[in-house]
N, C-alpha and C positions, 0 to 999 in steps of 0.2 A: 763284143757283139751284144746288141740289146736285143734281152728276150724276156716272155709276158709268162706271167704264173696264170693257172685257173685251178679253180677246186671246185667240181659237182660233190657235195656234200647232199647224201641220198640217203636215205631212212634205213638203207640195205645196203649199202657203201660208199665210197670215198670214191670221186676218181678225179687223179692230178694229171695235169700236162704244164710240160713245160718250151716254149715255141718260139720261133722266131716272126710269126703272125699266128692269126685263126687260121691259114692254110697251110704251114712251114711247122708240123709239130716236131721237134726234136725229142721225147721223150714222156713217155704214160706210167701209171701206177695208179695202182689199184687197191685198196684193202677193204676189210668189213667194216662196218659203222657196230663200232662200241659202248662202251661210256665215253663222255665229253674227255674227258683228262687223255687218256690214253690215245682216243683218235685223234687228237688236235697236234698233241705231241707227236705223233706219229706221222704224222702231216707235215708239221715243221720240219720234224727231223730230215724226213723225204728233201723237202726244196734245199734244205741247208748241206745237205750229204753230198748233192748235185751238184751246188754253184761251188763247193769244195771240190771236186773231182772235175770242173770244167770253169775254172779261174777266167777264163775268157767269156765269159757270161755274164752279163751285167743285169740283175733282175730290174726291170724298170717297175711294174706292176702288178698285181693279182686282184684278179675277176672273181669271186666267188659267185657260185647258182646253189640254191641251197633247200631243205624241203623246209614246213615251216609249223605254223605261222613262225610271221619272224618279220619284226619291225625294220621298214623302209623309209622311216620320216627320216632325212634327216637331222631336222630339227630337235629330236626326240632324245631325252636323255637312254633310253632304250634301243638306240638304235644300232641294227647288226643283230641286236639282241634274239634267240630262239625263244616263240611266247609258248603261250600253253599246247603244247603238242602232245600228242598220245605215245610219245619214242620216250622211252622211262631213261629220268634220268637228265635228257636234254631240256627241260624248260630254266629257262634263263638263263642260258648258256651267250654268252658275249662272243659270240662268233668272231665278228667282224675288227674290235678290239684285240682278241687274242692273237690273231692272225697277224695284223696291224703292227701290235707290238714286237713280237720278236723277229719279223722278216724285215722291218722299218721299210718297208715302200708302200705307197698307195694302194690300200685296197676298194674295190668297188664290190655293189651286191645287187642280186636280184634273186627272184624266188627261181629252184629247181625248173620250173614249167617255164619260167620268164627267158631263162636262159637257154632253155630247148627251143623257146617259140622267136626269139631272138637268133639262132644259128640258122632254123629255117628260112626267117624273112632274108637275109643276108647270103647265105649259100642256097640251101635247098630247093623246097616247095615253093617258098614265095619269092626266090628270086625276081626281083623288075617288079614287082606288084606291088602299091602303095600302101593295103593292109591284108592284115595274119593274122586269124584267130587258130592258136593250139590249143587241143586236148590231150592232156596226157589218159591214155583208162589201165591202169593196173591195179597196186595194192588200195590207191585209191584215187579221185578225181582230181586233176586240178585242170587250169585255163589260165588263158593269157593271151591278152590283144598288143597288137605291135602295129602302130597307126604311124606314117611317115615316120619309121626307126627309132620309136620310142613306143616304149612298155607304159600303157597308161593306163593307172592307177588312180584311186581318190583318196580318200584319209587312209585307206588299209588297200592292201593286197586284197584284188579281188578271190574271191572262193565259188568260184565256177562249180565245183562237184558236189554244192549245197546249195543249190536251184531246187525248187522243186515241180514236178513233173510230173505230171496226172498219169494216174495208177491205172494200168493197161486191166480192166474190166474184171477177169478171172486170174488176174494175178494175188493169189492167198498170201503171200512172203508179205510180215512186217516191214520189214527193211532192217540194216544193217549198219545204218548209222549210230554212234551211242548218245548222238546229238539233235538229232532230227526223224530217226527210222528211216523213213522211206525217201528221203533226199534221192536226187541222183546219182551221190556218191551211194548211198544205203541203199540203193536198188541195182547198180549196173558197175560197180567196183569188180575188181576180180573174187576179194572176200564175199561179197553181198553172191557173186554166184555159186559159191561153193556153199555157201550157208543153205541158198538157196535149191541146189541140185543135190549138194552131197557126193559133188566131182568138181574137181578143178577145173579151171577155165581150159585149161592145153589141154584136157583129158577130154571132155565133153565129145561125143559122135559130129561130125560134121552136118549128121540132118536133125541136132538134138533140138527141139523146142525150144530151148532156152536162147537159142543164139536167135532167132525172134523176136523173144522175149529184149535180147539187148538190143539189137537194132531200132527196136520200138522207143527205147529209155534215150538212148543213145540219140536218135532221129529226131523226136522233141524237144532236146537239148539245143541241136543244133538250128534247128528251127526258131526256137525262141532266141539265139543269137544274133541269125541273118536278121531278125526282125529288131531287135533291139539297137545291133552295132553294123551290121551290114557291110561285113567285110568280103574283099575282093575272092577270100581264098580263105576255108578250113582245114587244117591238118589233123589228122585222128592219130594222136601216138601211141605210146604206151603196150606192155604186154598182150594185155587182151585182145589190142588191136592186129597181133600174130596172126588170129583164125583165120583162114582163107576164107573170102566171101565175105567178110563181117561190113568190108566197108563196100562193098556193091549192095549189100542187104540195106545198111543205113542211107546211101544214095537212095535208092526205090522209093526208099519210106520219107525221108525229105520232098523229094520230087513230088512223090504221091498225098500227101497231107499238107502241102501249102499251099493246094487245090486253085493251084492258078491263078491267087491270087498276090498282087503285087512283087510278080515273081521274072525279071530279070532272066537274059540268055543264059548268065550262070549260072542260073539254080536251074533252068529249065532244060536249053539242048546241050547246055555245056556242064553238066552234075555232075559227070565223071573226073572232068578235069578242076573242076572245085571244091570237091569235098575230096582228101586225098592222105595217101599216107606220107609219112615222113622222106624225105634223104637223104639225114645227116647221119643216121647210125646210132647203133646205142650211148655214143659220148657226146648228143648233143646238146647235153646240158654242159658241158664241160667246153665246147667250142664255142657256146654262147657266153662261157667264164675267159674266155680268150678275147671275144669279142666286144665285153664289158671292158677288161683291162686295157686294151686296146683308144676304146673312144673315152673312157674316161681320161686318159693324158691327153689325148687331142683334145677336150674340151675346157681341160687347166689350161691350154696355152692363148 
């Protein structure tokens, strides 16, 4: 029986499945994200353990979705490669090669966010719709556009959560970027709001200011995308995107600051159903690594 690997390789853990499509999973695991040696090993060992305990499986492929940066050329002697990342330990870690190596089948790669915003256009949210812009908002920002079934990118991986986004008037908070400060990721991250309140994002009161406060960061984000890429459909994912109301709060605020202009049924009587939260579940990075491995052999043949 042919079946597809995938790895969500996550800054806070590993998750593998192993399937007989993106809807047919046969089998999940789970661990923490370590150092490079120990996780990767431990990864291998997982698929190898498997296909020894179920000889009638024939791995055709593996999808990786992975957090990053982390070189997509390519062309690129680096490529697979983990770049300069704030995850001690991982930078230059040959992801894609080690993987490659000891499983010997094809592997394919996209960023963490690439591969969430890829399960949605395909199963979820953006079912039928020609394009997808995801957000992931947790430990930190990312983004990712998916325009007729393809993640499109320029020489790098876009970095959606290092936008920057005009500082709501009486907001005092530096920012929390150690790159920028006050980026989007350094203002409306889950860390940037606990820096910020001095309560984490789950803990905050439901009528706390700060959830405002993100809406507002959050809202001009989204805004400068419909204007930039003007896609059919926003999906808002990620932890923080938990709070109840967080994304009727950032509808309002979209709706209400693009003041009518050059603004489309979707942004206007149909907000709700446009800017929206996810459907895939917390393993949609990992079914968009199913859905990688997948079109990557169809497109060998």
């Amino acid at each position: 029986m042919k079946v597809y690997g995938s790895i969500e390789a996550g800054g806070t853990k590993i998750v593998c499945l192993i399937a007989k499509s993106s809807t047919k999973i046969l089998d999940q695991w789970v661990i923490q994200t370590e150092m490079p040696e120990m996780t990767l090993n431990a990864t291998v060992a997982y698929f190898k353990g498997m296909l020894l305990q179920h000889p009638e499986w024939q791995l055709q492929s593996i999808g990786i979705a992975s957090f990053g940066p982390i070189d997509l050329t390519l062309t690129s002697k680096t490529y697979g490669f983990i770049q300069q990342t704030p995850k001690p330990g991982w930078a230059g870690t040959d992801l894609v090669g080690f993987i490659q190596r000891e499983m010997g089948v094809p592997v394919y790669l996209d960023t963490d966010v690439g591969g969430a915003a890829l399960a949605e256009y395909t199963l979820g949210a953006g079912k039928e719709k020609n394009s997808l812009i995801y957000l992931t908002i947790g430990t930190g920002i990312g983004g990712a556009y998916i325009h007729y079934g393809k993640n499109i990118y320029g020489i790098h991986h876009a970095e959606y959560g290092h936008m920057k986004v005009p500082r709501i008037p009486d907001d005092a908070y530096r920012g929390g970027c150690p790159f920028h400060d006050d980026c989007l990721e350094g203002m409306a991250s889950g860390p940037a709001m606990l820096k910020r309140w001095g309560i984490p994002a789950d803990q905050l009161p439901m009528d706390h200011p700060g959830w405002d406060y993100e809406a507002a960061y959050l809202g001009q984000a989204v805004i400068n995308l419909i204007y930039t890429l003007s896609p059919e459909i926003i999906v808002l994912g990620g932890g923080v995107m938990n709070h109840a109301g967080l994304i009727d709060k950032v509808q309002d605020f979209v709706h209400a600051n693009m003041n009518a202009y050059c603004q489309p049924a979707a942004y206007r009587t149909e907000i709700r159903s446009t800017i929206v939260l996810p459907q895939c579940g917390n393993i949609a990075g990992a079914i968009g690594g199913l859905i990688l491995a997948e079109n990557g052999l169809k497109a060998k043949k």
